[in-house]
Structure formats: structure tokens, C-alpha cells
N, C-alpha and C positions, 0 to 999 in steps of 0.2 A: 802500221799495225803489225809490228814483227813478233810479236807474243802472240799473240791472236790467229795470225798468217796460217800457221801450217795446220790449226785446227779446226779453221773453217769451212767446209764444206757443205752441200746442200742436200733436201729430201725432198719430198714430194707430199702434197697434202692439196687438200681441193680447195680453189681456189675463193675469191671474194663470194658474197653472198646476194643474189636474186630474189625478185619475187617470184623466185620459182622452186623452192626450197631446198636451197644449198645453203640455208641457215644450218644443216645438217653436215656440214661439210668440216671437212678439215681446215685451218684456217692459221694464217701469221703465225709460223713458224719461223719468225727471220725477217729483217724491211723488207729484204725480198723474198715475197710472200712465201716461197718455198725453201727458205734456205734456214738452215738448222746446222747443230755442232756435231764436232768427233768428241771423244771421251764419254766424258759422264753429266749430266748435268739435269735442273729442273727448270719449268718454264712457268710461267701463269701468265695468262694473254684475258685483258675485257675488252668486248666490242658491241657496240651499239647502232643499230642498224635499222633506218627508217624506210618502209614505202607508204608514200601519199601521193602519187603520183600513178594516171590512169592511161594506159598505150590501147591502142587497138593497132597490130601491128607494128610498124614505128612511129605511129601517128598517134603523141598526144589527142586526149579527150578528156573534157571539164568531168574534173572527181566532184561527186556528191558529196562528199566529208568522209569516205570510205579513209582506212590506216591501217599500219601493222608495223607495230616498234617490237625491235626484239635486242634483249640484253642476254649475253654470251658470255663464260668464264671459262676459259680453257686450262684446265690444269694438264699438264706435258711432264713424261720423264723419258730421257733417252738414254742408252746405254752404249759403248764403240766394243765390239765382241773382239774384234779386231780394228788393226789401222785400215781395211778395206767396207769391214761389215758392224751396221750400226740398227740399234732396236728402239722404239720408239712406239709408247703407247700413251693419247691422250684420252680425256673424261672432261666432255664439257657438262658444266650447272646451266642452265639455260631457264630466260624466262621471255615468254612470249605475249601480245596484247593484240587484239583484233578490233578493231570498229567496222559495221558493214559490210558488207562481201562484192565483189563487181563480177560480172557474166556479162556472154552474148543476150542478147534477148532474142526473140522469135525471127526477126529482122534483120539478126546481126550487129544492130547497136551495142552499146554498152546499159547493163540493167544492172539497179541497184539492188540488195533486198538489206534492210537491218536486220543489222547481228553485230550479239556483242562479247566479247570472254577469252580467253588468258589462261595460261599454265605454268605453271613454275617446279622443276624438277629436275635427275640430272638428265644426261642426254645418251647420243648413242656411244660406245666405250668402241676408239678406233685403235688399233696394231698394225706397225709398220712394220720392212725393214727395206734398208738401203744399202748397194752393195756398189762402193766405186769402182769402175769397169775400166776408168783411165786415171791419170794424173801425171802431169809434168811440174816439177816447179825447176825455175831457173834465177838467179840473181835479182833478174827483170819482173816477172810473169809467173803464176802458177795459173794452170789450165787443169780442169777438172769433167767427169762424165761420170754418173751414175744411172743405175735404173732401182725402180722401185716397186713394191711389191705389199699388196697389204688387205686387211680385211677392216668391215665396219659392223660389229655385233649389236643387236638389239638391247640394248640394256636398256634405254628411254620408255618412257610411259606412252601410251597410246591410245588410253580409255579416259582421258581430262575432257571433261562439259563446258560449255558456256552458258549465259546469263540465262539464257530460254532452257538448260537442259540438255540441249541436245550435244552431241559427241560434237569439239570443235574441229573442222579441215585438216588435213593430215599435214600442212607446213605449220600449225597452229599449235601441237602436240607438241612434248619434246624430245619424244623418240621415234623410230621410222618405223619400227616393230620385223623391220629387214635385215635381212644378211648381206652387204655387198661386197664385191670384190675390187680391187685399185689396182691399177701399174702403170707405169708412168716412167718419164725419162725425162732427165735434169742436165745441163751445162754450165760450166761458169769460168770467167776468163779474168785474170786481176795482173793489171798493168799499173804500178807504180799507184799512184791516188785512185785510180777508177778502176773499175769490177766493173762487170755483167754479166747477167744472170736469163738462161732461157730455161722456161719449164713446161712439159704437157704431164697431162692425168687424164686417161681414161676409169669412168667409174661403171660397174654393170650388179646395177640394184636387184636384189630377189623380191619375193614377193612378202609385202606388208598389210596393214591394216590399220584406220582409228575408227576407233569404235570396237565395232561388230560390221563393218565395213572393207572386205579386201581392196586393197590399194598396192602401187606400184609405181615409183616414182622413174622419169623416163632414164634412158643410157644419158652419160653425161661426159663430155670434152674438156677440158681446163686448158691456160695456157697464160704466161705472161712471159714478158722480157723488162728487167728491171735492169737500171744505173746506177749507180754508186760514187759518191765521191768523196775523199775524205778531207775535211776541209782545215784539220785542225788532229797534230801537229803537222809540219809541212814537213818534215825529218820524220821517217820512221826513228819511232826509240827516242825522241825527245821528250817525249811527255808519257804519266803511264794513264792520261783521260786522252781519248781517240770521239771524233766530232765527223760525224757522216752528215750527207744529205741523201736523195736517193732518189727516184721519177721511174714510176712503172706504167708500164699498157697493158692489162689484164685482161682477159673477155672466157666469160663462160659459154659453151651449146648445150644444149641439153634436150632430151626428145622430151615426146607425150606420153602423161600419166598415163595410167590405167588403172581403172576402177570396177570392181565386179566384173571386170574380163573385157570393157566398154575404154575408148577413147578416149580421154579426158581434152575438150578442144578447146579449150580456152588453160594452156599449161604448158610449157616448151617454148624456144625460142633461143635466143641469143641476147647478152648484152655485153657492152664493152664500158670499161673503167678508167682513168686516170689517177695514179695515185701517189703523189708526192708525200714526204717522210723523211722521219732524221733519228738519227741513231748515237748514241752514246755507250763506250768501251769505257769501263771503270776498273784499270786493271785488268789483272789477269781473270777473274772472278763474274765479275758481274754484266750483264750489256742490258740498256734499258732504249728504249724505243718505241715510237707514237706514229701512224699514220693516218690520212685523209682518203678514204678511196669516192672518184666523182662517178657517177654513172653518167657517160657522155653521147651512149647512143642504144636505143630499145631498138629488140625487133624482135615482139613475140607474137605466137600465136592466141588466133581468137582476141578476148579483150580480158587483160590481166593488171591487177596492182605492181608498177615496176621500184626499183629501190632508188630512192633520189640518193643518200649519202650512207657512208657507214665511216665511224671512226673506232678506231681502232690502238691500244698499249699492252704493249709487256714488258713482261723483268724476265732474264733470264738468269739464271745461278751457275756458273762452273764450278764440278768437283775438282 
């Protein structure tokens, strides 16, 4: 990947998405889910993201036909101000679908209530920038570190109904109607065919609302470490088409909403991912890219819809 080589480097963006509303989040910027270009370039990322699936802590419990599919378009442009500092601001479309809602009941069970409705609109408008703090490259190896720094502006809708009327749940919206703030710190290491990639993101949401309802989505953690391999050409510089494969361990934290100034106990938690992926280098110009992310292990609070799969494609454009 010797065309490629000296201009890839990483950012920071929140990671896979929960049923805990990180559909809100920053997301596949790179197979590895945080990694993005120097220079100039555009991106377009869709992703579709299912939860049918009921935890009461980490313990699965039979769903009553409760869901929430949510379709995501990321449109991305980043900018290299320098070879160290690079700007980047995306604008997801999003559209969301809800069947049923799950809660604690009186008892702490899982309780059902029907509800039904959906919104489609853009989302919240996120600004980065990312400043690399290291870099080596040598014959062998380029070794990279950055940190990052960013905000996530309200631009998303807040006030979208469902089928009965009523304002739908604030991950069901497709804006947060908050201000937050990001920073984060990124690694990455590339030896001959294989790279690796470590990333964290702290998020610290302001306060929102849907409806006519103040809301506040909790502090949130990010974190993955992705592989790379390139399997195809076996020569740098033989071929100008480059053929990755790639295996990432992803996992969100994230605390407890707050609603009206109230706890939200059924919202927060942890889950962890599995996410294999392949990538294709078209030239100097274009990189295209698909992945699978598995959710492989729940553990949230109270009793929540968790995300069985999300897939995930982009095209990216170099200027």
C-alpha cells in the first residue's frame, strides 16, 4: 500500500451503535472504525442497525415482538490544514423505526407496553479536529498517535410523533437537541501486510430534550482495537487495486439518562462487538469498504432492547 502508506492516518469518532442511543454517534470513519485520511477527501458511510433482542442485565429474556431498525447515511468531509492537523465535519440522514417499548415492571421484570413510530430526517451535524502528537515511519513500520478533540451540535429534530401521537423516546428522534463535547486518543502501528489500530473516545453530552421533555443522555466511553491485513498485492507497488481483510473488538460504556432531572434505570450499560471487514484501495483516489459488526456480549442496566447486528459500507473519495 505504498501510495496510500504515508497518507493514512487515524481520528476519532464514537464508536458502533447500542440500544442505548449511540445511533447518535460518530461512526465508520475507516474499517477501522476510527481511522480516517490526511489531505482532502469525501466520505458517504450507510448503516443499518437492528435491536430485537431483550437483556435484563446480561441475561437475555423472551422479547414480546418489541424492535428498532435504524437506517444511518453519513455524509463526511475532512480537510489536512497541515501534515500534523486535520478538520473534519460529518451530517448524518437518519431514519429510525420502533415497534413496542420494554421496561422494568413493578417487580423488576421485563414489561411490555405497544408503541409504534419512526422518523426520518437529518441528524445531529458533528466537528472534529485531530492533531498527530507522534509519528515514525521507517522502511519496515510507520507508528502513529494522535488526540482528538470535537463537538456534536444540535442540528437534528426532536419534536417527531408516533402512531398514537405522542413525542417518540429520545433514541427514536434523529437529533439529540444537545451540545456535546468529544476527545479521545488514537494509535496505530503498520508492519509490512498487518496494521493495528487502538482507539478511546470520551463523550460529555449537555442537556437535551424530545418532545417538550428535558433529556440527557449519559457520559459515554468508546474503545476498539482493530487488525488489518492486506491480502492482495503481496508486493507493495504491484498492483494499483489493494485487498484488506480486518477483525476488530469494539465495546461501548455508557452511564444513565436523565430525564426531568430523574434517573433513567432502565438506560446505560456496556456492550461488546466483534467485527470483521474488507477493504478495497482503488488507486490513489478511491477506498471502498463493508463491514459486519456482532454484538457478542450485553450487560446493561435495568431491562433494555439490546442491538443483535449492524452492517455497515462506504466509499471514500481522495482529492
Amino acid at each position: 500500500m505504498p501510495a496510500l502508506l504515508p497518507r493514512l492516518a487515524f481520528s476519532l469518532a464514537l464508536l458502533p451503535a447500542t440500544g442505548m442511543a449511540c445511533e447518535f454517534c460518530l461512526l465508520s470513519q475507516g474499517i477501522s472504525p476510527l481511522q480516517t485520511l490526511n489531505g482532502a477527501g469525501l466520505r458517504v458511510n450507510h448503516r443499518y442497525s437492528l435491536l430485537d433482542e431483550v437483556y435484563q442485565g446480561s441475561r437475555e429474556v423472551p422479547n414480546e415482538g418489541a424492535e428498532e431498525r435504524f437506517w444511518t447515511t453519513e455524509m463526511s468531509g475532512f480537510y489536512g490544514i497541515t501534515d500534523n492537523f486535520l478538520l473534519m465535519a460529518t451530517l448524518p440522514i437518519r431514519q429510525t423505526e420502533g415497534i413496542g417499548e420494554v421496561g422494568s415492571g413493578p417487580d423488576g421484570d421485563a414489561e411490555f407496553e405497544a408503541a409504534r413510530g419512526g422518523a426520518s430526517d437529518i441528524g445531529d451535524l458533528s466537528l472534529l479536529g485531530r492533531y498527530t502528537v507522534f509519528k515514525h515511519h521507517s522502511l519496515a513500520a510507520t507508528t502513529l498517535l494522535a488526540v482528538t478533540a470535537g463537538v456534536k451540535l444540535p442540528s437534528g429534530s426532536t419534536d417527531s410523533r408516533g402512531d398514537s401521537g405522542e413525542f417518540l423516546d429520545a433514541h427514536l428522534q434523529t437529533g439529540t437537541g444537545s451540545t456535546d463535547f468529544l476527545v479521545g486518543l488514537a494509535a496505530s502501528h503498520a508492519l509490512g501486510r498487518f496494521s493495528v489500530a487502538a482507539n478511546l473516545l470520551a463523550a460529555i453530552p449537555g442537556e437535551g430534550e424530545f418532545g417538550q421533555t428535558e433529556h440527557q443522555f449519559g457520559e459515554s466511553l468508546n474503545y476498539d482495537l482493530t487488525a488489518k491485513y492486506r491480502l492482495l498485492p503481496q508486493t507493495p507497488g504491484a498492483s494499483a487495486m489493494q485487498w484488506f481483510i480486518s477483525l476488530g473488538l469494539n465495546g461501548e460504556w455508557r452511564a444513565q439518562e436523565q430525564e426531568e432531572g430523574a434517573t433513567v434505570g432502565d438506560s446505560g450499560g456496556h456492550v461488546l462487538y466483534l467485527t470483521p471487514g474488507v477493504q478495497v484501495v482503488l488507486g490513489t483516489h478511491w477506498i471502498v469498504e463493508a463491514s459486519f459488526q456482532q454484538a457478542v456480549q450485553h450487560d446493561l442496566d435495568g431491562v433494555q432492547l439490546g442491538e443483535t447486528y449492524k452492517i455497515s459500507g462506504g466509499v471514500t473519495y481522495l482529492f
